[in-house]
C-alpha positions in Angstrom: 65.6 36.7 -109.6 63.1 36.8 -112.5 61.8 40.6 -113.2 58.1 40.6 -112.3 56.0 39.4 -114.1 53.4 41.5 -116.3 49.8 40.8 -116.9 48.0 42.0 -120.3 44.9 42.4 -118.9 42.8 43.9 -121.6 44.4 41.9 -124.1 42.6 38.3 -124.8 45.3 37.3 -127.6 48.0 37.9 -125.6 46.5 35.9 -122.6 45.8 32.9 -125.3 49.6 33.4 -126.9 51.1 33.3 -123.0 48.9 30.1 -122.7 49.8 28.6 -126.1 53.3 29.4 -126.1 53.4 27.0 -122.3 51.4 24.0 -124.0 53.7 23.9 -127.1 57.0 24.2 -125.0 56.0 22.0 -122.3 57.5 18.2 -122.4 55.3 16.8 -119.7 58.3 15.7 -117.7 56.5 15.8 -114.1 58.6 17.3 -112.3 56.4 20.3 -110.7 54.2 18.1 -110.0 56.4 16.8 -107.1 56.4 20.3 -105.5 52.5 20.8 -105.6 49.9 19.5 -104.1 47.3 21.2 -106.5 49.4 19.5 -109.5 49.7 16.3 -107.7 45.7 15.7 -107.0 44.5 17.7 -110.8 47.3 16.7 -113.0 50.5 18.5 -114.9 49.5 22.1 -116.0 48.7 21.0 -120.1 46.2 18.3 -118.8 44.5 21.3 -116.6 44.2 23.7 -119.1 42.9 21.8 -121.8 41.1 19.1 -119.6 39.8 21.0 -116.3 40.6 24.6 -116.8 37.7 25.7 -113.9 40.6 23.1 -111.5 42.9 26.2 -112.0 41.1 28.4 -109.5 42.3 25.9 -106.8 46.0 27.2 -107.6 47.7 29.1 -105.1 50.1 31.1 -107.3 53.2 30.2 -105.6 55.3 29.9 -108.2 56.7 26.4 -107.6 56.4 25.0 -110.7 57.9 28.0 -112.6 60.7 28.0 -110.3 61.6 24.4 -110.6 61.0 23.9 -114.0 64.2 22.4 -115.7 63.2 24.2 -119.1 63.0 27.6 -117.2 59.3 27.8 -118.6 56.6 29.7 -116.5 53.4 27.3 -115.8 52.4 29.2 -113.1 51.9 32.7 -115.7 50.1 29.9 -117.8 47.7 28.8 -115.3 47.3 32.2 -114.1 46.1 34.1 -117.6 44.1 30.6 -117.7 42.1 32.3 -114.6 41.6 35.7 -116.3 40.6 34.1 -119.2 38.0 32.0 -117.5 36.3 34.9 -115.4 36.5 37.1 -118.6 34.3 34.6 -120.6 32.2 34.2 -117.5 31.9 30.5 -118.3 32.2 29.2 -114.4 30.2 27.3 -112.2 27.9 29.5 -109.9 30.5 27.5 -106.9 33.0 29.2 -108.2 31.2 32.6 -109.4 30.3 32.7 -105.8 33.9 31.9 -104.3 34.9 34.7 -106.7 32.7 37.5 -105.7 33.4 36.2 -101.8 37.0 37.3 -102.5 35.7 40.7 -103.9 33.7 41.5 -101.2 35.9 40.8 -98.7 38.6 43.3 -100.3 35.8 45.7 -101.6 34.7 45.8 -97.6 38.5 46.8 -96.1 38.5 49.1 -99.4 35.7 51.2 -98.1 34.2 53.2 -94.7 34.4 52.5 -92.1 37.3 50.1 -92.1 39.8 52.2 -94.5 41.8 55.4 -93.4 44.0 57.8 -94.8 46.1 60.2 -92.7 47.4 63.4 -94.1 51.1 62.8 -94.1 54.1 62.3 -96.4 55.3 59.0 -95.3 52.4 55.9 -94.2 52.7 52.9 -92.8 50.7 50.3 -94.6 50.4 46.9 -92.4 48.1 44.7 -94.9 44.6 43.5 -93.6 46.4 40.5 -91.9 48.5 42.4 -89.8 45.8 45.1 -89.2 43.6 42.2 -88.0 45.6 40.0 -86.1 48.1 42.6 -84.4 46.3 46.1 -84.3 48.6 46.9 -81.0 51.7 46.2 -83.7 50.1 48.5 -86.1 50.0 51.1 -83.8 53.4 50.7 -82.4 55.5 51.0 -85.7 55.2 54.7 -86.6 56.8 55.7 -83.0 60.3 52.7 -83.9 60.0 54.2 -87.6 60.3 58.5 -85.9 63.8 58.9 -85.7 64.5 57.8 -89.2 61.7 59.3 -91.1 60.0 62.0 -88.5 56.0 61.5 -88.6 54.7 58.7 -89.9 51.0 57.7 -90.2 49.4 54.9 -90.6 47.4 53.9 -94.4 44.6 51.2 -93.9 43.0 50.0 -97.1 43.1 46.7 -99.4 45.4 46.2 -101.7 42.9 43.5 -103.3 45.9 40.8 -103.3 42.6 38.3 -102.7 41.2 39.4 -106.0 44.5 39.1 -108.0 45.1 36.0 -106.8 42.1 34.7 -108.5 43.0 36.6 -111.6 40.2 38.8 -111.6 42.4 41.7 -112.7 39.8 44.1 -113.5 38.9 44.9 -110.4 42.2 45.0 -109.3 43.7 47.5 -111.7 40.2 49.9 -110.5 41.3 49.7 -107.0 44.5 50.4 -108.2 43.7 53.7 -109.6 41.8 54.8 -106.5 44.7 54.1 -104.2 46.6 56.5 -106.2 43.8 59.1 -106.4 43.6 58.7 -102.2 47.5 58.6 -101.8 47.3 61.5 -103.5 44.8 63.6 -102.2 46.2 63.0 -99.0 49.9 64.4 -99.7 51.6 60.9 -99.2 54.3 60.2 -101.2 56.2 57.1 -99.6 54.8 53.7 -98.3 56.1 51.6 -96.0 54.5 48.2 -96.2 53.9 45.4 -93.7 52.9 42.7 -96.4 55.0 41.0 -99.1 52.0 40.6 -101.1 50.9 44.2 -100.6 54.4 44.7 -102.5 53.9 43.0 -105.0 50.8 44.9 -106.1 52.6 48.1 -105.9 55.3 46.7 -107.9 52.4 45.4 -110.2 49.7 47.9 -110.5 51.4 51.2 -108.6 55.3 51.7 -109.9 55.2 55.1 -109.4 54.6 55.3 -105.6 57.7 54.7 -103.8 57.6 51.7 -101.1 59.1 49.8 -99.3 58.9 46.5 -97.0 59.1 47.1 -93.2 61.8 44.6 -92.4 64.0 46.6 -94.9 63.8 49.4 -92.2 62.8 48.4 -89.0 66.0 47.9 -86.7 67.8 44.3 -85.9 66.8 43.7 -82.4 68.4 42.5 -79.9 69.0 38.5 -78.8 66.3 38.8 -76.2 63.5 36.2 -77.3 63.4 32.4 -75.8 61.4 29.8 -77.5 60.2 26.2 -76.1 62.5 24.8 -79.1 66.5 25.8 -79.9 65.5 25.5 -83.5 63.8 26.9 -86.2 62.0 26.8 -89.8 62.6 29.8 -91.3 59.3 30.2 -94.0 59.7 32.4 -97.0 55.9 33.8 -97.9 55.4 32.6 -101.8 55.6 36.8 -102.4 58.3 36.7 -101.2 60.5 34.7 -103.8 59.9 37.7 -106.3 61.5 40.0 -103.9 65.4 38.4 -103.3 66.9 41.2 -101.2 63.7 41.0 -98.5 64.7 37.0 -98.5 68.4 37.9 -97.8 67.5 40.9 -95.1 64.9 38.4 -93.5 67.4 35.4 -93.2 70.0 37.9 -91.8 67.7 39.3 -89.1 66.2 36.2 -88.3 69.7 34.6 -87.9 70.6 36.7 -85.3 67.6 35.8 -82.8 67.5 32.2 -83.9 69.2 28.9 -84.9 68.0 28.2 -88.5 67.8 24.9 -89.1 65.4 24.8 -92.3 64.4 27.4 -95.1 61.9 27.0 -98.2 64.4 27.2 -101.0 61.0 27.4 -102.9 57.6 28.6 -102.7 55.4 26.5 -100.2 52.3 27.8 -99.9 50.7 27.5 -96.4 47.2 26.7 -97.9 45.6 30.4 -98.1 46.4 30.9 -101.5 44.0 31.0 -104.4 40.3 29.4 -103.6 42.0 26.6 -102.2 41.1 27.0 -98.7 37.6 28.3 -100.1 36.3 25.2 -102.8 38.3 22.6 -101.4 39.7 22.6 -97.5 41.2 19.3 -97.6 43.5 20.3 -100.8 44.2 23.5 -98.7 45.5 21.4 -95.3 47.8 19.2 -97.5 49.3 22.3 -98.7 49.5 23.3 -94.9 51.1 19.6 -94.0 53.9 19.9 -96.2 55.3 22.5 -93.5 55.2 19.2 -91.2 57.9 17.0 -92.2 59.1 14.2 -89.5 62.3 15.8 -88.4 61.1 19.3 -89.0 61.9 21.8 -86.3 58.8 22.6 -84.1 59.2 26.2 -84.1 58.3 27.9 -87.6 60.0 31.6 -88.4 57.7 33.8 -91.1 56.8 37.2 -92.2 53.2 36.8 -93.4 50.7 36.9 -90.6 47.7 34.6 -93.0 50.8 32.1 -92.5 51.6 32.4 -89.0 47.9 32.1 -88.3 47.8 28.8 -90.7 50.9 27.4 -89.0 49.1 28.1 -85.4 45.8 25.8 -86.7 48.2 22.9 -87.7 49.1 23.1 -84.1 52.8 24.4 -84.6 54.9 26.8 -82.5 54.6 30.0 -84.9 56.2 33.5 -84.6 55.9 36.6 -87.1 59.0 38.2 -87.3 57.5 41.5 -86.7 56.5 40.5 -83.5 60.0 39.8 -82.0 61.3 43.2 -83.5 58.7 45.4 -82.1 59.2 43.2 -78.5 55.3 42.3 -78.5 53.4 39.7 -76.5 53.2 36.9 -78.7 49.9 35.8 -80.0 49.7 31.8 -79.4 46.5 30.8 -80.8 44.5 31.7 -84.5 42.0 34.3 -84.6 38.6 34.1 -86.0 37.5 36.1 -88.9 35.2 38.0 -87.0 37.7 39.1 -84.7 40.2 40.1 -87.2 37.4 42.3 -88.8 36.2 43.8 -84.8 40.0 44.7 -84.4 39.8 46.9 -88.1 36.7 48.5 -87.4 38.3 49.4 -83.7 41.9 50.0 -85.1 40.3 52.7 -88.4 37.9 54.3 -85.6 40.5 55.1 -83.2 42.7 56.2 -85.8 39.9 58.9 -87.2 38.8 59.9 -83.7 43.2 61.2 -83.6 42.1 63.3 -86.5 41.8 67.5 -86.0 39.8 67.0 -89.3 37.6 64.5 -88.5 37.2 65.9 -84.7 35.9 69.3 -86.1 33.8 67.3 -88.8 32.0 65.4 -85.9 31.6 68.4 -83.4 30.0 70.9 -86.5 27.9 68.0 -87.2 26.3 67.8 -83.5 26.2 71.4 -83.2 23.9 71.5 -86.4 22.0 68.8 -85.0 21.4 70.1 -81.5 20.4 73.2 -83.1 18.0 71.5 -85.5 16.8 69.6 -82.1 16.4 73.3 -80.6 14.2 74.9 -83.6 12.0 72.2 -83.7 11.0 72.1 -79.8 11.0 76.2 -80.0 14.0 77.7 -78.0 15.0 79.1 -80.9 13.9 80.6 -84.6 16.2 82.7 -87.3 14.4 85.8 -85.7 16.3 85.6 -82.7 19.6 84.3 -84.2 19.6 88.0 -86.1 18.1 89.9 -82.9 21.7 88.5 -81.3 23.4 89.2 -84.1 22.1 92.7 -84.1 22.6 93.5 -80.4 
C-alpha cells in the first residue's frame, strides 16, 4: 500500500513540478480511462489539464487511475494539485465558485454551534456527519459496546471538512485542522475513535499527532444472526478506504463471517458522491453510481461508508452499512433527505449538551439572571433589599 500521500499546499512550484513531472512521464496509453467514468466522458488526464483543467473539479478522487496505472505514475495527485492550483489563482467560473463555497458551507455549518460538540473525556467517538445524520440511534449506542474495553467514552461531533479537501481547497482545510486540535485539546481528549474512512484520512493528513483509530478495528465480530432477501453479497470498499489496507483486510474478515461474498472492488469505485460530481453534473455522478450495477452482480451490496449506502439505496439496491449489523440495529431501507440528516444533528448535538453538568449549570445561571432581571424591572426586588437580606 502506497504511504499517503502529502500535499504542499503553500507551495505553487511544487504543485506545478507534481503536475509537470505527470505530463512528461505520462504515455497516453488509456488505460485509466477504462476505470473512470469522469476520464471516459472528459478525456485522459494530459488532455484535461492542459485542455479543460476547470473539468477536473468533476473528479472524484478515487484513486483509480493511480492504482491501475501500468507505469505506477499518480494521475490522480496530478489532477488533484490541478484543483488547488485552480482555486488558488481564482480563475473559475462563478458555477463552480459557487459549487465550491456550497461544499464550505456545508462543512463550515457541522464545524460550528449548534451542530458540533465536544465532551470532556480522554477517549471520543467520532461517527462523521454521515453517520451522525443517517444513524443518530448508532451514534449513541457505540460508547456503551466500546465501555468494557476503553471505560467512558464520549462522543466528538464536528467536520472533518473531507467535502472541502476533496475539492482541493486545502486552505480551509488545514484552518479547521488546527482548530480541531486546539478543541481536542481543551477538552482533555487524547484518542479518537472514528466512524468514517474518510474522517481518517484527514487525521492521517492534517492531524498525525492525535491518535485514532477506525471503529471496525475495535468494535467486536458479531455474531451470524442477520438474514438478507439475497444469499449473496458485494462487498464495496469506500475509495478511503484503499489508502488504509489493514481496515480492507479487518472489513473483509468481519464481513465474511455474516455473509457469502461473492464480489469485492479490487479498486476504487466511487459511488458518485465524490468531488462536485454529484453537484455540476448529476448524470456523470449516476454513471459513477451504475457501475455498482453489473448484470450478474449480487443484489445485496456490503459497505462501510454511510454517503454510499445511502447512494446504493437511490439506485434501488439492497444496501447494508456494516456498522449496522454489528451494533444489531434496525436497518434503515430507504435514503434520507438532506434536511433530515441535518434535523437528526441538531437533535443528536442538543441531546448530547443537555447530558452536560457544564452546560446544565450554564443554562440554569443563565435563567436565574434572567428571572431576576425580569424581577427588578417589574419591582419585587432592588440591590437595597438583596443587602437588607444579606445583612439580616
Amino acid at each position: 500500500m502506497p504511504a499517503q500521500p502529502t500535499w504542499d499546499q503553500g507551495a505553487m512550484e511544487a504543485l506545478k513540478a507534481k503536475i509537470e513531472n505527470f505530463l512528461s512521464e505520462c504515455v497516453r496509453c488509456g488505460y485509466c480511462q477504462s476505470k473512470c467514468s469522469f476520464l471516459e466522458k472528459y478525456g485522459l488526464p494530459p488532455d484535461i489539464i492542459e485542455d479543460e483543467p476547470e473539468s477536473v473539479f468533476l473528479c472524484t478522487n478515487c484513486g483509480a487511475c493511480s492504482k491501475v496505472c501500468p507505469k505506477e505514475l499518480k494521475p490522480s495527485e496530478a489532477l488533484f494539485a490541478l484543483k488547488y492550483e485552480l482555486i488558488s489563482n481564482g480563475k473559475l467560473s462563478e458555477k463552480t465558485k459557487r459549487a465550491i463555497e456550497s461544499s464550505r458551507r456545508y462543512a463550515l455549518r457541522g464545524h460550528r454551534f449548534p451542530f458540533v460538540h465536544y465532551p470532556y473525556t480522554e477517549i471520543a467517538f467520532w461517527p462523521g456527519c454521515s453517520l451522525q445524520g443517517t444513524r443518530p440511534d448508532i451514534v449513541k449506542k457505540i460508547p456503551e459496546m466500546l465501555k468494557e474495553v476503553y471505560g467512558k467514552v464520549g462522543i466528538v461531533l464536528d467536520c472533518c471538512f473531507d467535502p472541502a479537501f476533496q475539492n482541493g481547497d486545502l486552505d480551509i482545510v488545514e484552518k479547521a485542522a488546527t482548530k480541531i486540535k486546539e478543541r481536542l485539546k481543551a477538552h482533555g481528549i487524547k484518542k479518537l475513535i472514528l466512524g468514517c474512512s474518510n474522517c481518517l484520512k484527514i487525521f492521517k493528513l492534517y492531524m498525525p499527532e492525535i491518535e485514532v483509530d477506525h471503529i471496525l478495528n475495535v468494535l467486536p465480530d458479531g455474531q451470524k444472526n442477520f438474514s438478507l432477501s439475497h444469499k449473496e453479497v458485494y462487498l464495496h470498499h469506500p475509495c478511503p478506504s484503499f489508502r488504509f489496507e489493514e481496515l480492507q483486510e479487518r472489513v473483509f474478515k468481519i464481513a465474511s463471517i455474516h455473509f457469502s461474498i461473492a464480489k469485492q472492488n479490487t479498486i476504487p469505485m466511487c459511488c458518485g458522491l465524490g468531488g462536485l460530481s454529484h453537484n455540476l453534473n448529476e448524470e456523470l455522478s449516476e454513471k459513477f453510481t451504475e457501475r455498482h450495477n453489473c448484470a450478474g452482480d449480487p443484489q445485496t451490496i456490503i459497505t462501510y461508508c454511510m454517503g454510499c449506502k445511502n447512494r446504493f439505496l437511490k439506485m434501488g439496491k439492497e444496501a447494508y452499512h456494516l456498522i449496522e449489523i454489528l451494533t444489531d440495529a434496525k436497518q434503515m431501507k430507504k435514503p434520507l433527505g438532506s434536511k433530515k440528516k441535518w434535523l437528526n444533528r441538531l437533535i443528536l448535538s442538543t441531546s448530547l449538551k443537555l447530558k452536560s453538568k457544564r452546560v446544565v449549570v450554564a443554562i440554569l445561571l443563565t435563567l436565574s439572571i434572567l428571572f431576576a432581571t425580569l424581577l427588578r424591572s417589574k419591582g419585587y426586588f432592588t440591590i437595597e433589599n438583596i443587602f437588607e437580606l444579606i445583612r439580616a
